[in-house]
C-alpha positions in Angstrom: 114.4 58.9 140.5 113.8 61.3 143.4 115.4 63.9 141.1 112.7 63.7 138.6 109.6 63.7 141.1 110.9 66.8 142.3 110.9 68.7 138.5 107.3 66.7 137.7 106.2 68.7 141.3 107.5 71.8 140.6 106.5 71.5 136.7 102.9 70.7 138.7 103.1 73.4 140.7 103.9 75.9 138.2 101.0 74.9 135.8 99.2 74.8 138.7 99.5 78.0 139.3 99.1 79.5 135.5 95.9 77.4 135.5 94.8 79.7 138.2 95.8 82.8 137.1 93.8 81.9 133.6 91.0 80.7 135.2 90.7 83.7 137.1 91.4 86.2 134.2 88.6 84.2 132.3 86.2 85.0 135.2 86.3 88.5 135.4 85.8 88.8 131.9 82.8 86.6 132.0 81.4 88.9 134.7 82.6 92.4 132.2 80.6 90.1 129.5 77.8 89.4 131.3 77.2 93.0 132.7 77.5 94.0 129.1 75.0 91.4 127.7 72.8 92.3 130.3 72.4 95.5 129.6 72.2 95.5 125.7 69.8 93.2 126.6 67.9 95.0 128.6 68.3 97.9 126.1 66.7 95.7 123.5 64.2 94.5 125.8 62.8 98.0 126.1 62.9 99.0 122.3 60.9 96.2 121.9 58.3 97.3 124.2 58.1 100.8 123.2 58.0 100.0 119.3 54.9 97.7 120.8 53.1 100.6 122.6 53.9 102.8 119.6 51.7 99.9 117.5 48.9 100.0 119.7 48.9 103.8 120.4 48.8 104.0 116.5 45.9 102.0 116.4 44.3 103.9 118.9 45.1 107.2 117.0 43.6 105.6 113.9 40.8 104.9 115.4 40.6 108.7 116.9 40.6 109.7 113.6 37.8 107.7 112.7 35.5 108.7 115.3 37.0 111.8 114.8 35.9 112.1 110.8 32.5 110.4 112.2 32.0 113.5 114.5 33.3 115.7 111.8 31.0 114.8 109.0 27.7 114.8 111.7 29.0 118.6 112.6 29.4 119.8 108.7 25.2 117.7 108.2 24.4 119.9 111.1 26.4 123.5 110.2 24.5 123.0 106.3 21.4 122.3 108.3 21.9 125.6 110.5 22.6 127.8 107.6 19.3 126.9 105.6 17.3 127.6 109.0 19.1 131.3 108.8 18.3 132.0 105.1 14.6 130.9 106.0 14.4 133.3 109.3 16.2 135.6 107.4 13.4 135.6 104.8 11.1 135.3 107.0 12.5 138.5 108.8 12.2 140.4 105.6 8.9 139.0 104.7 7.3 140.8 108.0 9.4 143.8 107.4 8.3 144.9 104.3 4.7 143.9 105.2 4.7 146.3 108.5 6.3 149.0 106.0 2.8 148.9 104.4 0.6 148.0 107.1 -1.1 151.0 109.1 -3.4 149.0 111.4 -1.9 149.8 115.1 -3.3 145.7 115.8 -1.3 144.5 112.9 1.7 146.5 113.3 1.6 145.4 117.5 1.5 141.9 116.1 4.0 142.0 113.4 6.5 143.6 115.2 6.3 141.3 118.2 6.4 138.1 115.2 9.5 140.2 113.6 11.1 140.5 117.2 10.0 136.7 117.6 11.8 135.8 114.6 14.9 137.9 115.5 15.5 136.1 118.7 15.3 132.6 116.6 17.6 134.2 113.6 20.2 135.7 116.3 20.2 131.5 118.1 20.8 129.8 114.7 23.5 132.4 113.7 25.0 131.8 117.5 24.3 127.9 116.7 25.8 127.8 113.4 29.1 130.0 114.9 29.8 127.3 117.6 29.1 124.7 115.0 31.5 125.9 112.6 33.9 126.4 115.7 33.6 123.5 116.9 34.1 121.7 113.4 37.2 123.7 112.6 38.1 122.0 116.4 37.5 118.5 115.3 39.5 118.8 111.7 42.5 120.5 114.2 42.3 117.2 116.1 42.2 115.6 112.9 45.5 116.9 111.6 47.1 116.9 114.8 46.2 113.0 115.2 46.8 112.1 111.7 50.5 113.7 112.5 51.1 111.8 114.9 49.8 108.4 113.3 52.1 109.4 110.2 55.4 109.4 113.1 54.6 106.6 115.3 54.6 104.5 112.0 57.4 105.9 110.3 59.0 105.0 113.6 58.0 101.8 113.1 58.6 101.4 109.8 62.6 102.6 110.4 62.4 100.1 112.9 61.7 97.2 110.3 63.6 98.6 107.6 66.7 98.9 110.2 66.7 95.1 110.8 66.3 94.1 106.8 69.0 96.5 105.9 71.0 94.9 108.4 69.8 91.0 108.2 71.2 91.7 104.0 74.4 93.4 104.9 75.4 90.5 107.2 74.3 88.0 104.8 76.0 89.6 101.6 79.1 90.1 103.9 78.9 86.1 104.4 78.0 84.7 101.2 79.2 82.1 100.5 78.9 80.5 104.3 75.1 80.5 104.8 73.6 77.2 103.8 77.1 75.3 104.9 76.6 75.8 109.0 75.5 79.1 108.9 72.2 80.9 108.7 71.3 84.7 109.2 67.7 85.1 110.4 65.5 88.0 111.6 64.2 87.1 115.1 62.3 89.1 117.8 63.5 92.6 116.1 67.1 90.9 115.8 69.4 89.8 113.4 71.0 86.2 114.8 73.6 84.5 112.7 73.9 80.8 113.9 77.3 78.9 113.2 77.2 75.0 113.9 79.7 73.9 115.7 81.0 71.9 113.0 82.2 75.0 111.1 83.7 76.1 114.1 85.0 73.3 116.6 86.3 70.2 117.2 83.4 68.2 119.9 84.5 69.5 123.3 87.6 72.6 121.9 87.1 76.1 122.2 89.8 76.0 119.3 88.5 77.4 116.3 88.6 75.5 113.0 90.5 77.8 110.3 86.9 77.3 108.1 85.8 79.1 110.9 88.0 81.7 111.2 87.6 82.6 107.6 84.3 83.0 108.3 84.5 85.1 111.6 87.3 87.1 109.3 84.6 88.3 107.2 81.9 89.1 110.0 85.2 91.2 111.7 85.0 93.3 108.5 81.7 93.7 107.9 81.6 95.1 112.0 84.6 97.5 111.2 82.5 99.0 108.8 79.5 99.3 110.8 80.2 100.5 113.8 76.7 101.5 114.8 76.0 98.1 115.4 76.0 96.0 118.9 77.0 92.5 119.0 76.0 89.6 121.5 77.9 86.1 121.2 76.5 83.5 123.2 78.1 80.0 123.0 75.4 77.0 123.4 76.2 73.2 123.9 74.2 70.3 123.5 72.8 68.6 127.0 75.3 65.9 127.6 77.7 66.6 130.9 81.1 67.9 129.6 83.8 65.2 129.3 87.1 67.3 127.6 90.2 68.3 129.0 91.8 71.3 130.6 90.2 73.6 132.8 87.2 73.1 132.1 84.1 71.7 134.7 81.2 71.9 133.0 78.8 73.1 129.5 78.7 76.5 131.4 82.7 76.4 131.1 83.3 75.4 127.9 80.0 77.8 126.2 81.7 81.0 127.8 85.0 80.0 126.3 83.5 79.2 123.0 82.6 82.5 123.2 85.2 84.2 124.1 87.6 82.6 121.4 85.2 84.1 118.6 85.6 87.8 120.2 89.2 87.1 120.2 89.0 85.7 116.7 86.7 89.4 115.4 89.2 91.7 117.9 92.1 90.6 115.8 90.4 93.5 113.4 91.9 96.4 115.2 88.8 98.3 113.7 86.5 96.3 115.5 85.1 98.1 118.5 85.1 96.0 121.3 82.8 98.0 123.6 80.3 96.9 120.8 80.8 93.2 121.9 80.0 91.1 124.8 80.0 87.4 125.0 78.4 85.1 127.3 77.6 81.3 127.6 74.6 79.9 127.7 75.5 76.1 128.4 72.4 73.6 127.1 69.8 75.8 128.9 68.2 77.2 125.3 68.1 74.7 123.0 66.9 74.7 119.3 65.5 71.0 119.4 64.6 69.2 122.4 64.9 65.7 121.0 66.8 63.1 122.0 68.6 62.5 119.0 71.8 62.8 117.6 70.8 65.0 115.4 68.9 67.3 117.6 72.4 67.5 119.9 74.1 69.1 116.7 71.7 71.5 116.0 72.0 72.7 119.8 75.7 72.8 119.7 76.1 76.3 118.2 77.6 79.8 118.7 74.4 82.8 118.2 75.5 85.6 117.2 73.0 88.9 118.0 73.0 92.2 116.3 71.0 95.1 116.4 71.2 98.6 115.1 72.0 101.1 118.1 68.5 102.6 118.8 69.5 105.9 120.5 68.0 107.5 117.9 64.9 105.7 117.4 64.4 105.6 121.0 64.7 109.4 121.2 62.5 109.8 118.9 60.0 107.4 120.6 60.6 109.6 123.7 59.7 113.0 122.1 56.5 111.2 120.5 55.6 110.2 124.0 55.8 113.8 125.5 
């Protein structure tokens, strides 16, 4: 009898020991994971808010351009205006210089030549007028073009920002047709692409062990990401708001999320095409649910893996850069 205590300890021990060593190994890569996550998401974060300045600094360029056409159209009323005063003076000027070529009077020469100097002076300030005016028009359609450039950029910019995410929310859900309606849904959300998986096409209530429905699934999404390697990837594991009650080394909703997690980027990394420094995974316990309720129903909804991904933007974000300068 004291013979087997002593193999159940050292059997204790030992497991004891690989517990450890797992437990451990699954914390630094929760840390790698979350240092990834963090900074995608941080990456995302500020995509976000420059396509939202580009938005509003295109509808301040639009309006520019209005006040700019506004100002543009006043300028061309007052150039036309300008050149019908010169063709009057200019008239006017040849009026009193064919009438001093036949006037012999010293009075009425004295007097029309100080009128024709007179009328000089006011010919010489319209033609000065009317070349500022037509300067300053030729400034104003410059300004014009320049800002209507500009508008045309920020929303193409935009608009490859939009049609970046639809392109990619149809790829995904072409590559998983099939699944979406049966646990799965592929959505557009906050400029990202989120597939949610229930955790009935996934788990059993408190595993990390995925279900082989769900590998079949995940088998498909690994393709699809070996084929698009442009593309960053965010797993986040979500439980429902009831204290964890398994098995294992587990403590808590925090524990078993992050593993969750982890077993789908193992599941996807099985696809030695898949590039892992494209994934991270973190978990995300009951703290963002879908449905607050207090229902049974509610709880399923909440117990999910998300799935985020998003075009990388290195591009798009120079560009948004070289827009700004």
């Amino acid at each position: 009898m004291r013979k087997i205590f002593v193999i159940l300890s050292m059997g204790m021990m030992f497991s004891s020991c690989v517990t450890k060593k797992e437990f451990n190994e699954t914390a630094s890569n929760l840390y790698d994971c979350k240092k990834k996550s963090e900074a995608q998401c941080q990456e995302l974060s500020n995509a976000r808010k420059q396509i939202a300045l580009l938005q509003y600094d295109s509808a301040a360029a639009q309006k520019k351009i209005q006040n700019l056409i506004s100002d543009s159209i006043d300028k061309s009323k007052r150039l036309h205006q300008a050149e019908l005063e010169i063709a009057d003076l200019k008239g006017l000027n040849q009026k009193l210089s064919d009438k001093l070529t036949n006037t012999k009077s010293d009075a009425e020469i004295k007097k029309l030549l100080s009128d024709l100097q007179s009328t000089q002076e006011k010919l010489q300030k319209r033609e000065d007028a009317l070349a500022s005016a037509e300067k300053n028009l030729k400034i104003s359609s410059d300004q014009i073009a320049e800002k209507e450039s500009k508008l045309k950029e920020l929303s193409d910019i935009v608009s490859k920002q939009d049609s970046l995410m639809k392109n990619l929310r149809k790829k995904v859900a072409d590559a998983l047709r099939g699944y979406e309606g049966n646990g799965l849904e592929v959505v557009n959300k906050g400029g990202k692409v989120y597939v949610s998986l229930e955790e009935k096409l996934l788990f059993k209530s408190g595993s990390w062990d995925v279900d082989e429905k769900g590998v079949k699934a995940l088998t498909k999404l690994s393709d699809f990401m070996a084929e698009n390697q442009d593309i960053n990837m965010v797993i986040e594991g979500h439980t429902d708001d009831r204290p964890y009650k398994g098995y294992g080394n587990i403590n808590d909703n925090w524990d078993l999320s992050t593993k969750r997690a982890t077993a789908i980027v193992r599941i996807l990394l099985q696809n030695k095409n898949v590039n892992p420094a494209c994934i991270s995974a973190t978990g995300r316990a009951e703290f963002v649910p879908l449905d607050n309720a207090q229902t049974a129903e509610a709880r399923a909804k909440n117990r999910r893996i998300e799935i985020i991904l998003s075009p990388k933007m290195d591009e798009l974000l120079e560009a948004m850069s070289n827009n700004a300068e």
